[in-house]
C-alpha positions as CSV (number, residue, x, y, z in Angstrom):
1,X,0.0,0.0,0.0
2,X,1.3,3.2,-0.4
3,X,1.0,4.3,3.1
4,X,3.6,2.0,3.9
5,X,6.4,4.2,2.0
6,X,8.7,6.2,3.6
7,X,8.8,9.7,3.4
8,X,9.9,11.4,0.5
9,X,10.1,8.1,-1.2
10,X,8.2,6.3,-4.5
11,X,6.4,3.2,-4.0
12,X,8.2,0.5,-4.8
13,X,7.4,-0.5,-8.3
14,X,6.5,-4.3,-7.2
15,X,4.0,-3.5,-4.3
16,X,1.2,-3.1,-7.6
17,X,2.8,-4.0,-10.4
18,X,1.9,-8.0,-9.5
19,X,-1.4,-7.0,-9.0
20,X,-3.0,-5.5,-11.9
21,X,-6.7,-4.3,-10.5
22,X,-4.8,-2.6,-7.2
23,X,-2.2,-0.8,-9.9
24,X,-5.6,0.2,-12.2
25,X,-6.9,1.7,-9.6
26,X,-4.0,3.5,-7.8
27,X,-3.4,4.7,-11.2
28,X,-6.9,6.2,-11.6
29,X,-6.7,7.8,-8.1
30,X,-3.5,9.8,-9.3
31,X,-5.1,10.8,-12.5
32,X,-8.3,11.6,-10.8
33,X,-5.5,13.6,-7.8
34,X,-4.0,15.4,-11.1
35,X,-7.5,16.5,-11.9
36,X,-8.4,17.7,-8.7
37,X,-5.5,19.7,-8.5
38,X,-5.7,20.8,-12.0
39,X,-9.3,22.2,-11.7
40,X,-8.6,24.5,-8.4
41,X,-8.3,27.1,-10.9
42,X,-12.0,27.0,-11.4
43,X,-13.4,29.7,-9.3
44,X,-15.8,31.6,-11.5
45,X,-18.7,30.7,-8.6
46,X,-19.2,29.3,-5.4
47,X,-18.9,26.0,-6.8
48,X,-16.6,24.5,-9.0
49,X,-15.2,21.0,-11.1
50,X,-12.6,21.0,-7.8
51,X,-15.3,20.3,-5.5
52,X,-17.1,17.8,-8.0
53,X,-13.9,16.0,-7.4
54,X,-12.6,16.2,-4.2
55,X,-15.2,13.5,-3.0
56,X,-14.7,10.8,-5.0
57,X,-10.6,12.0,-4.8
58,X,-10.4,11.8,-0.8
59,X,-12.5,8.7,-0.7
60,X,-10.6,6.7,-3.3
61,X,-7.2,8.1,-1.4
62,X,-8.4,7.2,1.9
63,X,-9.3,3.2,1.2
64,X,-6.1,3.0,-0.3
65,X,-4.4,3.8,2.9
66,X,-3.6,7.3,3.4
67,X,-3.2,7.9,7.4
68,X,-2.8,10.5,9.6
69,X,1.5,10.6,10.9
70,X,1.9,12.7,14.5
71,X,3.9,15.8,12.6
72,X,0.7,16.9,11.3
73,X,-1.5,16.0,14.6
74,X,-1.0,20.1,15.7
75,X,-3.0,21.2,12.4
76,X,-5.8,18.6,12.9
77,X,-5.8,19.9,16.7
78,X,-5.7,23.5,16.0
79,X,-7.9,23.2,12.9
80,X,-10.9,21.4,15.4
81,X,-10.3,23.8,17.4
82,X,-11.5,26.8,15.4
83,X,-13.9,24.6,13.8
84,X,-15.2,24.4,17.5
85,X,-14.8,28.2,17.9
86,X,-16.4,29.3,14.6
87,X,-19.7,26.5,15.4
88,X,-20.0,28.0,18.8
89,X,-20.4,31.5,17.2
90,X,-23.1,30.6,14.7
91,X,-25.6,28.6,17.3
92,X,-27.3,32.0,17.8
93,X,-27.6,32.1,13.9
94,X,-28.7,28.8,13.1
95,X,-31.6,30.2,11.2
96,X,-30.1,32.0,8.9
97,X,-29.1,30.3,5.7
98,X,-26.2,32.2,4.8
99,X,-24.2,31.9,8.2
100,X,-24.8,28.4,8.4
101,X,-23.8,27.8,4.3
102,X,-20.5,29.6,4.8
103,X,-20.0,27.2,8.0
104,X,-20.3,23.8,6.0
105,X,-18.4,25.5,3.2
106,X,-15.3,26.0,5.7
107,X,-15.8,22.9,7.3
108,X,-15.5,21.2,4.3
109,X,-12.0,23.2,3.0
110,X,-10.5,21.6,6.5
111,X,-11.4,18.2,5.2
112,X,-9.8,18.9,2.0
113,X,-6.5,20.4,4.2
114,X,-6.4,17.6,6.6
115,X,-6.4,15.1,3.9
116,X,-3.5,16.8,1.6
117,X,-1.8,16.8,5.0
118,X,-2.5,13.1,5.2
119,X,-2.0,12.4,1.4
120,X,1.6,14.1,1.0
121,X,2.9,12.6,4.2
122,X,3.6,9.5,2.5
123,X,5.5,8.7,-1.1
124,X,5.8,12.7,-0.1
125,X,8.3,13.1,-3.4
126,X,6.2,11.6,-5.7
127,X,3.3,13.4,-4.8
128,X,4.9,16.6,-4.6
129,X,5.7,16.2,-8.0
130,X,2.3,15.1,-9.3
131,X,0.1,18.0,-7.8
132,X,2.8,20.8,-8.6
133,X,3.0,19.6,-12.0
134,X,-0.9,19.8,-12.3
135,X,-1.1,23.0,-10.2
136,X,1.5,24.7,-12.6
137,X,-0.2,23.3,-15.2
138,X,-3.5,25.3,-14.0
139,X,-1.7,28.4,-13.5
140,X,-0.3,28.5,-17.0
141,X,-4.1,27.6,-18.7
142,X,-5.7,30.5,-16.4
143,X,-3.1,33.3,-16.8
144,X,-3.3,32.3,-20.5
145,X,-7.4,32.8,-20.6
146,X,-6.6,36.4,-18.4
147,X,-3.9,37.3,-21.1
148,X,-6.4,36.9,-23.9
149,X,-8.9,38.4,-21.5
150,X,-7.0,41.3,-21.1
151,X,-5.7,41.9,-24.9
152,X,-9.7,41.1,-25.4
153,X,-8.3,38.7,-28.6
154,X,-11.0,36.3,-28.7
155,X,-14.7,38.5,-28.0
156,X,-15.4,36.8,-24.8
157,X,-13.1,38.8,-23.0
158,X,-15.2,39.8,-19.9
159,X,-15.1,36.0,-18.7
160,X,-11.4,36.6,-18.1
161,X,-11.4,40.0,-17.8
162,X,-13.1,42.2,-14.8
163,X,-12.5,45.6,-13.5
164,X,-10.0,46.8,-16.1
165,X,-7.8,44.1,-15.1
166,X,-6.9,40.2,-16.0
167,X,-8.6,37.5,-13.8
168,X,-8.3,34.9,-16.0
169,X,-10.7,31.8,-14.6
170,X,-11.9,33.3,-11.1
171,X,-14.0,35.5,-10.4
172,X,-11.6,38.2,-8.2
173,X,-8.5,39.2,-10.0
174,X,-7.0,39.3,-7.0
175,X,-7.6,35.9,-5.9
176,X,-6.0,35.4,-10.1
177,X,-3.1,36.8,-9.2
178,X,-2.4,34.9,-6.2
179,X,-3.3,32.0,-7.5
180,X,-0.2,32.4,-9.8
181,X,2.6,32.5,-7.1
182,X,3.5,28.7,-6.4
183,X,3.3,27.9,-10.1
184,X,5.6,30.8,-10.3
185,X,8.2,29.2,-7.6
186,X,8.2,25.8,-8.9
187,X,9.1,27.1,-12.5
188,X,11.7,29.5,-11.2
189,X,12.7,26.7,-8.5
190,X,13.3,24.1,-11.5
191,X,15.6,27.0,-13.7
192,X,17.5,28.4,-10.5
193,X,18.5,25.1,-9.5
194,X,18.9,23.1,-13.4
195,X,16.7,20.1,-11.8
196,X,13.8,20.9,-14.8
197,X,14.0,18.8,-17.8
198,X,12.9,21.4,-20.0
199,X,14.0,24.7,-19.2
200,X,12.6,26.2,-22.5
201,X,8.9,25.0,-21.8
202,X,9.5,25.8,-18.1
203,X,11.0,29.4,-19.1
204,X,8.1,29.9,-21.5
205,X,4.7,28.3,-19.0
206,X,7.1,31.2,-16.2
207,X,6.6,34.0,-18.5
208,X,3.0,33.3,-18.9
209,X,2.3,33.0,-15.6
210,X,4.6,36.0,-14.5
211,X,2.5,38.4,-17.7
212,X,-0.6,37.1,-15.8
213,X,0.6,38.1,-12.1
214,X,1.3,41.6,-13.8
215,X,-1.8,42.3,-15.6
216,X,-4.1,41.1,-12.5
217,X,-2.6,44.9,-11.2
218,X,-3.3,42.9,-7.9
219,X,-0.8,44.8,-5.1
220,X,-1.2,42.4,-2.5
221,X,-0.2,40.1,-5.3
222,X,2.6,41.8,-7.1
223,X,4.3,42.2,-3.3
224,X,3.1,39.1,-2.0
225,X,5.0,37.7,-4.9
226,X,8.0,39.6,-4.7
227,X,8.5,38.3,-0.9
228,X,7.7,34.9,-1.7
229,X,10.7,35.0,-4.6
230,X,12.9,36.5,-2.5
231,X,12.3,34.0,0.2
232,X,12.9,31.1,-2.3
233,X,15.9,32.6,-3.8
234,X,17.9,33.4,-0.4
235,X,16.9,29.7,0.8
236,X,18.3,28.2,-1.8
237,X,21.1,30.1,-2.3
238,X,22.1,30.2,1.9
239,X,21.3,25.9,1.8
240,X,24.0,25.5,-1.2
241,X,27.7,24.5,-0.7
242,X,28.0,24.3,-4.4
243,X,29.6,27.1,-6.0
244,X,28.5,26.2,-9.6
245,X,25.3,26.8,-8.1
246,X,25.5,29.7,-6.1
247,X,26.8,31.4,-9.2
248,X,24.0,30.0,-11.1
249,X,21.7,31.1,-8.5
250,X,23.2,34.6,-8.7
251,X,23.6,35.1,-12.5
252,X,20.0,34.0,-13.4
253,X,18.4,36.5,-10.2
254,X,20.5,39.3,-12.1
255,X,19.3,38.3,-15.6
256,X,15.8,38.3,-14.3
257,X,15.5,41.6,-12.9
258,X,17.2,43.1,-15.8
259,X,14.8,41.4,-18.3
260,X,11.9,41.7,-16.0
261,X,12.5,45.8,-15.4
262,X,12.4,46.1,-19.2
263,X,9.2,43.9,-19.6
264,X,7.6,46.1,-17.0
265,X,8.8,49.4,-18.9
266,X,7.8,47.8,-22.3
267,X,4.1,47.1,-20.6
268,X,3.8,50.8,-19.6
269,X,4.6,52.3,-22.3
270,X,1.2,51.0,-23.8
271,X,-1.6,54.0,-22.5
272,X,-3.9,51.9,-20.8
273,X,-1.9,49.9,-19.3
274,X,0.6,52.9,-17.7
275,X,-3.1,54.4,-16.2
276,X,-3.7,51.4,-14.5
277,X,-0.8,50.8,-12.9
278,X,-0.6,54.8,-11.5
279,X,-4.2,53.4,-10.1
280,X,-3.4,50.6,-8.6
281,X,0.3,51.7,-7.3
282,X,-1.6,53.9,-4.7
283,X,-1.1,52.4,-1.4
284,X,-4.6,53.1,-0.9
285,X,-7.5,53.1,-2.8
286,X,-11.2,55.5,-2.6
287,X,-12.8,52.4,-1.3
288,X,-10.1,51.9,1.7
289,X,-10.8,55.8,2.8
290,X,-12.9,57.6,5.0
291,X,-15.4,56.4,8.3
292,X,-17.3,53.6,6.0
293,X,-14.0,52.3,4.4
294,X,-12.2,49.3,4.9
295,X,-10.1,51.0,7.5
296,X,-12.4,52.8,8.7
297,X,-15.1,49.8,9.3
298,X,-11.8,47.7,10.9
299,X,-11.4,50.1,13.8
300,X,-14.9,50.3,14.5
301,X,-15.2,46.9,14.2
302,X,-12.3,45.7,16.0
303,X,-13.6,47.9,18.9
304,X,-16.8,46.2,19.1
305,X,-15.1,42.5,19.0
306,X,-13.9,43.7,22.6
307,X,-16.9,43.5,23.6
308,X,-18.0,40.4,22.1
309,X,-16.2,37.3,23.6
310,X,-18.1,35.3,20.9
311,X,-17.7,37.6,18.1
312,X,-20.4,39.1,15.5
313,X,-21.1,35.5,14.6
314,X,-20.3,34.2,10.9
315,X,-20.0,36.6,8.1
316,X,-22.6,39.1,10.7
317,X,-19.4,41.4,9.3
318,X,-20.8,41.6,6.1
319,X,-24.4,42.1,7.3
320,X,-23.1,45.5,9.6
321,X,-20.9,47.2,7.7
322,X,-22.2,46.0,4.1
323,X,-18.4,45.1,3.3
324,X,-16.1,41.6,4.3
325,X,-13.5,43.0,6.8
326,X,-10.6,42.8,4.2
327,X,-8.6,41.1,7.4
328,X,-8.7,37.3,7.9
329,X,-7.1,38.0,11.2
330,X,-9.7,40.3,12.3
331,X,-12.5,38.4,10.2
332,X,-11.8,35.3,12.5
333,X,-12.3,37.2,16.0
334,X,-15.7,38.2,13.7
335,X,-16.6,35.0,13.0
336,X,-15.2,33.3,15.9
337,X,-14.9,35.0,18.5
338,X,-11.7,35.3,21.1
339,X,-11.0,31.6,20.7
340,X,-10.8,31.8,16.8
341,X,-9.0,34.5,16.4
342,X,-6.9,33.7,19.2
343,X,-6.5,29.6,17.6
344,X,-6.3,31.7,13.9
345,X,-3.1,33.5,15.1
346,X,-2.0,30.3,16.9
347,X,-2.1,28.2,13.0
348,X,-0.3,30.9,11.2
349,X,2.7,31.1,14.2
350,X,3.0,27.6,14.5
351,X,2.8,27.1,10.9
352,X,5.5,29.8,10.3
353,X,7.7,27.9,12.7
354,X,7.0,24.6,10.9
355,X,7.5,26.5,7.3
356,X,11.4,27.8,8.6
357,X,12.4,25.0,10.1
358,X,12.0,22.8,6.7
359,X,13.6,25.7,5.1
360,X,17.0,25.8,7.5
361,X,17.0,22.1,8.1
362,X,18.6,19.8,5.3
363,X,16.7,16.9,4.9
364,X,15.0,15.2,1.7
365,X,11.7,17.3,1.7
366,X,14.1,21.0,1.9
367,X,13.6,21.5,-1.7
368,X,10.0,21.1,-2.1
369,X,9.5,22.9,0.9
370,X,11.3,25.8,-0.5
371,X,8.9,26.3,-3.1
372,X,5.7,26.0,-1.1
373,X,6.6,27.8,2.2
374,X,7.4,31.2,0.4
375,X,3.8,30.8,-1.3
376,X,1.9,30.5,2.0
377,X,3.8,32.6,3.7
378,X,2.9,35.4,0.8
379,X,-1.2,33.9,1.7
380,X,-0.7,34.9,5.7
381,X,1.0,38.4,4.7
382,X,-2.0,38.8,2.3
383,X,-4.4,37.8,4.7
384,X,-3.8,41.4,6.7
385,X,-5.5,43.2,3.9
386,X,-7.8,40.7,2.6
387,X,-9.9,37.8,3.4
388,X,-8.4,34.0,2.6
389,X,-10.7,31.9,4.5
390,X,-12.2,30.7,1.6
391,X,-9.3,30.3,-0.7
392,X,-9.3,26.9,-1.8
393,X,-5.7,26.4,-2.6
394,X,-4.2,27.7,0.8
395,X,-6.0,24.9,2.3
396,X,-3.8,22.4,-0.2
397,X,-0.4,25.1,0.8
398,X,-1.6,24.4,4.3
399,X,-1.7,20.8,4.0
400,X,1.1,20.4,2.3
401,X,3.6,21.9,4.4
402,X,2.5,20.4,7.5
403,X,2.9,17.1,5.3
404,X,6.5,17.9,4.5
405,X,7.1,18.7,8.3
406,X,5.8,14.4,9.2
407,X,7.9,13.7,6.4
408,X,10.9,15.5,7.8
409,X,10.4,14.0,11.3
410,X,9.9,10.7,9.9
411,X,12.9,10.7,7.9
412,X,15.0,11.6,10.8
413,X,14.7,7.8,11.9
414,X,17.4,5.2,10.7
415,X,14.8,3.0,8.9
416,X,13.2,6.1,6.9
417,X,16.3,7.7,6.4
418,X,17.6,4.4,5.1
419,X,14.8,3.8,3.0
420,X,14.9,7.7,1.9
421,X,18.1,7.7,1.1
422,X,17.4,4.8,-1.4
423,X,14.8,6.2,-3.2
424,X,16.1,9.7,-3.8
425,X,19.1,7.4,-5.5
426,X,16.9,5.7,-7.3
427,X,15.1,8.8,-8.5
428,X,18.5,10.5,-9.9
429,X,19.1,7.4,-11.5
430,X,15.6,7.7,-13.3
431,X,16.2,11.4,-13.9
432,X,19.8,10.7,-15.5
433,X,18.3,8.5,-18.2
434,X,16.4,11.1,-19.0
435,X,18.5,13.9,-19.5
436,X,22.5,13.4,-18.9
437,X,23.5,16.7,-20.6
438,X,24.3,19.9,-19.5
439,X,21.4,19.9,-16.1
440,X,23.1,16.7,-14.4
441,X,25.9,18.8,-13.1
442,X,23.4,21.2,-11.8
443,X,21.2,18.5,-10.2
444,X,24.0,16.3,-8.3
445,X,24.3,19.8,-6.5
446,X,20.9,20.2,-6.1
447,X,20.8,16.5,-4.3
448,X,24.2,17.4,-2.5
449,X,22.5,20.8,-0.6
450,X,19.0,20.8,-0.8
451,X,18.2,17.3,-0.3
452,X,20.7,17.0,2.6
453,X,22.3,14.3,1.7
């Protein structure tokens, strides 16, 4: 079964291949896990192909043996926990249908973030693999639509196109942009480091996604993105005892910001484009000024919460001051009360300790983690001027990284470490095949620091 795999490992080839119905059906469960992935792009309503899917996904997944390993035990505590906080709040509400629909809905987004936390523990390389690929994948077809969108190409330009800026296949061009960060970092993760096979198709899907980032004239985005490249960058660079690499590393940052600065200058100098930008540069906007703006409503607001040990009850925000708070941090002392807020905080610290700690420690899982901590860590800056409770894909970053950590801990013991240490062998030997030209030199050093090896 695959749950019997250590961290950061492949299952061994023979566990299914004797058995042809068990290896038809795990292969059907990672098709239907690419899809999954693949369709959390889909966000032009409340529902979407991603939930059609995660059902039958988690439920396939979970009779082929996915458990729960003690590293991510804290997120399934803390997670019930404001589960318990946020229920409490809405008893007084129970009969009101919107309250209690946005309860379920979050309810069900935990599920989905306990079981990637579950799901990535085990045969954690493989599976990293798989639903980056199909993530990236999904970033490059939506920035694609908002591109088109945007240069209004194709007549149906306001299904990827809202507000005078790209949104590509949501409905919020600043959810877009966001969106496009991790698919961002594994691209530029695969080029900085030489591990990607095809570094024209990688440099070309980047560019797209990069174009799309821009043109969602998202600034929680474009900084949020900035922070989260920087992050990956320095990590990578500070975990290498290459030279080859570091020099890599530092040649390809400079070409980038020289060839990025005269992208951006080549995108202003078209009219509508320049206006936009001058808009959306401002560090603050008509709608976050005055009494009744969003800063205005979160000092009101956030003096009433004193008074309200079990908050305004869920989204009862919205219903008061006719705006969401534009604050996760104070939307879940909102919706939660002291406890949620208070347990809301508690995730994001303990997850931020979690997220460093794979990023300073070597160990097999470093290198993946280096591309999905900078992403959430961008979602928790972002949260302080917007909401992400509802975000589908920080629930998988969420998941995911607590995943990494039970892989970490796990391969800390001889037997995992053994059996890690054969597998990432075994995977450089299948990657060599492949492509023996002028990236091996670059991925030996990429095994040697990042993998810990």
């Amino acid at each position: 079964m695959a749950h019997t795999a250590a961290p950061g490992a492949p299952v061994p080839s023979g566990v299914t291949a004797g058995i042809p119905l068990l290896a038809a059906i795990e292969g059907l469960a990672k098709a239907l896990f690419a899809a999954f992935i693949f369709f959390a792009c889909f966000a032009f309503s409340e529902t979407s192909p991603y939930d059609a899917v995660a059902i039958p996904t988690i439920v396939l997944w979970l009779c082929l043996g996915v458990r729960l390993h003690r590293g991510t035990v804290p997120l399934l505590a803390l997670l019930l926990l404001y589960l318990a906080a946020i229920v409490t709040a809405l008893l007084p509400y129970l009969n009101e249908d919107f309250p209690v629909t946005w309860t379920i809905q979050l309810i069900y987004l935990t599920v989905t973030c306990i079981f990637f936390a579950m799901f990535f523990a085990d045969d954690t390389h493989a599976r990293m693999e798989l639903a980056l690929k199909a993530y990236t994948a999904s970033c490059v077809f939506s920035a694609a639509l908002g591109i088109v969108g945007y240069l209004q190409w194709l007549g149906i330009e306001d299904l990827f196109y809202k507000y005078d800026r790209a949104s590509g296949t949501f409905q919020d061009p600043n959810v877009f942009g966001s969106f496009l960060t991790l698919g961002a970092l594994y691209l530029m993760h695969g080029l900085l480091t030489g591990s990607t096979r095809r570094p024209l198709v990688s440099l070309a899907g980047l560019l797209i996604i990069v174009a799309g980032i821009f043109l969602s004239f998202s600034r929680g985005s474009w900084g949020g993105s900035v922070v989260a490249v920087l992050l990956m960058v320095g990590s990578v660079y500070a975990g290498s005892t290459s030279p080859r690499l570091r020099r890599r590393i530092t040649f390809l940052t400079l070409a980038t910001i020289v060839l990025g600065t005269v992208a951006v200058i080549a995108l202003l100098s078209v009219d509508h484009v320049h206006k936009m930008f001058e808009t959306r540069a401002a560090l603050t906007q008509d709608y976050d000024q005055g009494e009744t703006g969003r800063f205005g409503n979160q000092i009101r607001g956030f003096a009433m919460l004193l008074e309200r040990p079990f908050g305004m009850g869920p989204m009862h925000w919205r219903l008061i001051f006719g705006l969401e708070p534009h604050n996760s941090y104070i939307g879940s002392f909102a919706n939660g009360g002291w406890l949620g807020g208070a347990v809301f905080i508690g995730l994001v610290l303990t997850t931020s300790v979690v997220g460093f700690r794979l990023l300073m420690r070597p160990s097999p899982v470093r290198a993946h983690a280096q591309i999905v901590w900078p992403a959430l860590l961008m979602f928790f800056l972002q949260a302080f001027q917007i909401d992400i409770e509802k975000w589908r894909h920080v629930y998988m970053m969420l998941g995911m990284v607590w995943a990494l950590e039970a892989a970490r801990v796990r391969a800390g013991t001889p037997q995992a470490g053994r059996a890690c240490n054969a597998a990432a062998a075994g995977s450089s030997l299948a990657r060599g095949r492949a492509d023996r030209r002028a990236a091996q030199p670059h991925r030996e050093a990429v095994r040697d620091d990042t993998a810990g090896h």
